[in-house]
C-alpha positions in Angstrom: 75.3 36.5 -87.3 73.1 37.5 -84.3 73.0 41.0 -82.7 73.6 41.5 -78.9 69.3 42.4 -78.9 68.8 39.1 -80.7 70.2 37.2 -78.4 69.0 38.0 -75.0 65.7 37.8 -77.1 66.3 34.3 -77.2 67.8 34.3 -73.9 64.7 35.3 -72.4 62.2 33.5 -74.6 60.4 30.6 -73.2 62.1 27.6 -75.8 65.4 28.3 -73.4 64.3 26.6 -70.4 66.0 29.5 -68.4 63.4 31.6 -65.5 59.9 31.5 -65.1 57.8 29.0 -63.9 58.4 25.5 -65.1 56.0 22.7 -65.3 56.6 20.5 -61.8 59.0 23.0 -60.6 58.5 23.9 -56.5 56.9 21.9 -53.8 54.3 19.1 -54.0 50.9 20.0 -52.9 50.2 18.4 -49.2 46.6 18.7 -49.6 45.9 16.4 -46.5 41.9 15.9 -47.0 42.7 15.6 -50.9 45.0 12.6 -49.8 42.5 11.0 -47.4 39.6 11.3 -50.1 42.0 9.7 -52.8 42.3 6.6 -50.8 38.3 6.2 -49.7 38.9 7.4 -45.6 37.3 9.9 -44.2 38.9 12.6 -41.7 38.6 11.8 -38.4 38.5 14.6 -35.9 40.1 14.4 -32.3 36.9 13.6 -30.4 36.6 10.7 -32.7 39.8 9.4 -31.9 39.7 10.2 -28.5 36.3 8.4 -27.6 37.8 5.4 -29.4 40.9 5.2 -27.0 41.7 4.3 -23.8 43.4 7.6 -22.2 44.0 6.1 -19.0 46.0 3.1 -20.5 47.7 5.6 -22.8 49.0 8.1 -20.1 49.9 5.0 -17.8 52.4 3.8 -20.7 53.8 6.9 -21.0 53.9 7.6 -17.8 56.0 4.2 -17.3 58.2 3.9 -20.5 61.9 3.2 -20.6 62.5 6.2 -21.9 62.8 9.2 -19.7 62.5 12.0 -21.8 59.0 10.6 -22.4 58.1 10.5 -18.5 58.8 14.1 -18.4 56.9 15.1 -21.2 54.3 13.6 -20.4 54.5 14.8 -16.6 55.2 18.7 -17.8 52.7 18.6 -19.7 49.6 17.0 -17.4 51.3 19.0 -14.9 50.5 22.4 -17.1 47.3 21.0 -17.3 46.5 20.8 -14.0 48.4 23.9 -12.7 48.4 26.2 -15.5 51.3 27.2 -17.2 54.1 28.4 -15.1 54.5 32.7 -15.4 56.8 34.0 -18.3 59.6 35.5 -16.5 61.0 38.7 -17.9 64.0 40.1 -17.4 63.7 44.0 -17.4 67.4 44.3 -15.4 69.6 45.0 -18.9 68.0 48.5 -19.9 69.6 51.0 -18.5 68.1 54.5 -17.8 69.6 57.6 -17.4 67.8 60.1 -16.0 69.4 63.4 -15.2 68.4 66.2 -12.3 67.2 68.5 -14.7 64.4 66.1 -16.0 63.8 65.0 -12.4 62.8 68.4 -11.5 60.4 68.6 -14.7 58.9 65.7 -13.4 58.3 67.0 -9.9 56.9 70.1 -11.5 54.5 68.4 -13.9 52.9 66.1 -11.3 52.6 69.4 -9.0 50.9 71.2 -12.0 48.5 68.0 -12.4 47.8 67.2 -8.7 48.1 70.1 -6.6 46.2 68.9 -3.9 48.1 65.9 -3.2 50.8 65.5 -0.7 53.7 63.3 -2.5 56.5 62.7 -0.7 59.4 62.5 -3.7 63.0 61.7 -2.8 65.4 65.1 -3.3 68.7 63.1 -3.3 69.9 59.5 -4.6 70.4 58.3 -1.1 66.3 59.2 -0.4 65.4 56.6 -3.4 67.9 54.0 -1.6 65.5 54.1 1.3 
């Protein structure tokens, strides 16, 4: 008979096949320039492939296909191209401050302490700022 220590000895002992790393467990390697040296090709690099192909034929076929979802790809993107990428919008409207009197009036007293000399016009009431 086997003691409770005995057998979570042999629970965790490698002959189980229970935890740790097993041979061929986990993802396959995707070793891409392992794969193109296996089969005898060399990696070609963008330029290579672009100097190769005619552009202009390509973008007119896409720029023609069937399929409009293709059309506007390939419009937004020559479009970006051209024009930049349109501006991120950013909507700053859903935070909401609240700013009480009292720290209003700290405000106006630090900016008098740090720029005495100038003349700032600050709004005294709610309907001022509305102006």
């Amino acid at each position: 008979m086997t003691t409770a220590a005995e057998s979570s000895e042999q629970q965790l002992g490698g002959d189980s096949g229970w935890g740790g790393k097993r041979a061929g467990a986990g993802r396959r390697p995707r070793d891409a320039d392992r794969w193109i040296r296996a089969r005898g090709l060399s990696p070609a690099t963008a330029a290579e492939l672009l100097e190769r192909a005619d552009e202009r034929r390509i973008w007119y076929r896409l720029l023609h296909s069937d399929d409009e979802g293709i059309v506007l790809r390939a419009i937004t993107y020559l479009t970006d191209r051209r024009d930049g990428r349109p501006a991120q919008q950013i909507n700053v409207m859903g935070a909401v401050a609240h700013i009480t009197p009292q720290e209003v009036e700290r405000a106006r007293v630090v900016i008098r302490e740090l720029m005495p000399d100038c003349q700032l016009i600050l709004p005294t009431t709610p309907s001022d700022i509305e102006r």
